[in-house]
C-alpha positions as CSV (number, residue, x, y, z in Angstrom):
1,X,4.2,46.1,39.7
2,X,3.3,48.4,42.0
3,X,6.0,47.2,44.4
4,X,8.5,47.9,41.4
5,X,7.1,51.3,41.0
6,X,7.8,52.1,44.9
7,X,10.9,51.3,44.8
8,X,12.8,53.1,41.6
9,X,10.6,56.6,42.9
10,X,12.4,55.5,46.4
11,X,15.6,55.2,44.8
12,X,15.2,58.5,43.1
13,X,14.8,60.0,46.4
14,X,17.7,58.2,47.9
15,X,20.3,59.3,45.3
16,X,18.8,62.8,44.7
17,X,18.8,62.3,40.9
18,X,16.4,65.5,40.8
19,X,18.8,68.1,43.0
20,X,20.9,69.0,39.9
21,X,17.9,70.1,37.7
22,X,16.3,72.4,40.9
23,X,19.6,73.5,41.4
24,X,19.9,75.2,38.1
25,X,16.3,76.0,38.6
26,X,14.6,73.6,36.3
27,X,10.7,73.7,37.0
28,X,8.7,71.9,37.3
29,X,10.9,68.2,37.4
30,X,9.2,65.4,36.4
31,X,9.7,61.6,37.8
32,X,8.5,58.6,36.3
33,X,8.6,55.4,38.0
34,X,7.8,52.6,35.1
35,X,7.3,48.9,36.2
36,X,6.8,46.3,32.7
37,X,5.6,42.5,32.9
38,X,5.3,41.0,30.0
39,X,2.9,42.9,28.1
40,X,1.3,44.9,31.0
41,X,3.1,48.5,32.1
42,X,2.8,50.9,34.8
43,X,3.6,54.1,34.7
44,X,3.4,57.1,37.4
45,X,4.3,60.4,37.7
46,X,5.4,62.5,40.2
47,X,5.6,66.4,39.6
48,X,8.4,68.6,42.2
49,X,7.4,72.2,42.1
């Protein structure tokens, strides 16, 4: 799971999917990478200033 995790907060950094909200000056932006297996889930969090 933790491999999962790594790589949608990697993608979020590839594609920028936060520039947008600090453009407009949205702050602080929260990302959430979220990993499930059967009935065990993962979640962290990653705050931009």
């Amino acid at each position: 799971m933790d491999a999962a995790i790594g790589e949608a907060m990697k993608q979020m950094e590839e594609k920028n999917y936060t520039a947008l909200l600090q453009a407009k000056g949205c702050k602080p932006v929260l990302k959430y990478g979220i990993a499930c297996h059967k009935k065990k889930c993962r979640v962290v969090m990653q705050e931009l200033l």
